[in-house]
N, C-alpha and C positions, 0 to 999 in steps of 0.2 A: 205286783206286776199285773197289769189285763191281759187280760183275753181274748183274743179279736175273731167276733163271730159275725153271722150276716143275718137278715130275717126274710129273705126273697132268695128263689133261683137264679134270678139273674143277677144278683150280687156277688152268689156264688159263684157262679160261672165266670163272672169276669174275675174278681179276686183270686180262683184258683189259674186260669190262666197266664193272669200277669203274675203271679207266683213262679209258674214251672219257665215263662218265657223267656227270663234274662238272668243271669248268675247273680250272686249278692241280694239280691232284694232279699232271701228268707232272714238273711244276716241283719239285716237294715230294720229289718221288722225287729226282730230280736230285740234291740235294742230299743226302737221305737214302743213296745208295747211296754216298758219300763214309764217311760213319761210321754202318752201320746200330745200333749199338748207342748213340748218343747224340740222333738228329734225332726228329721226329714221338713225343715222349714216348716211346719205346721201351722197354719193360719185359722182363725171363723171364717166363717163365710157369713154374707151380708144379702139384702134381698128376698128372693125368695128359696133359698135357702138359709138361711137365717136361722142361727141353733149349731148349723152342723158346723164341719171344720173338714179343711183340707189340709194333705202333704203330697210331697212328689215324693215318688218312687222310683224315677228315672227323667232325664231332660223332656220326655213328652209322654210322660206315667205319673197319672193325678189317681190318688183316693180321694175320695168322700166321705167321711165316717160321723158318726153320733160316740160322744162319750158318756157313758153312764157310770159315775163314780162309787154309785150305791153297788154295785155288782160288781165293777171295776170291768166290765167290758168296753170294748171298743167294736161299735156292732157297723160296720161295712154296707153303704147304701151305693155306693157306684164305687167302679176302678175306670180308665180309661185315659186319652186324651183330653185334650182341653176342651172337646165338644164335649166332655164326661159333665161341665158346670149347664150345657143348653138346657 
């Protein structure tokens, strides 16, 4: 199982946000942090972000995350809308 930690304030602060905002999402994670690259439609990302990978968390609730399989974290670089990819 990972981990899902952040390495900025502001990652934190949105990811704890959209945490407490909507019901289910701690559930979805749960799960999610079993296999971050298969649960909540998880995609790469392409471009200039390139490396990292997305899932939704809600119809207009996007993460951004890095996986690091040596550590087994899942380290959170944005939460938000879909302005969360601008």
């Amino acid at each position: 199982m990972y981990n899902i930690t952040t390495r900025s304030q502001r990652a934190e602060k949105q990811f704890r946000e959209a945490l407490y905002s909507r019901p289910g999402i701690s559930q979805k994670l749960e799960n999610f942090r079993l296999d971050p690259r298969r649960h909540l439609d998880a995609h790469k990302l392409k471009g200039k972000l390139d490396g990292k990978w997305s899932c939704s968390l809600g119809w207009d609730l996007r993460m951004i995350y890095e996986i690091d399989d040596d550590t087994k974290e899942i380290i959170v670089v944005a939460v938000g809308s879909h302005k969360v990819y601008g």
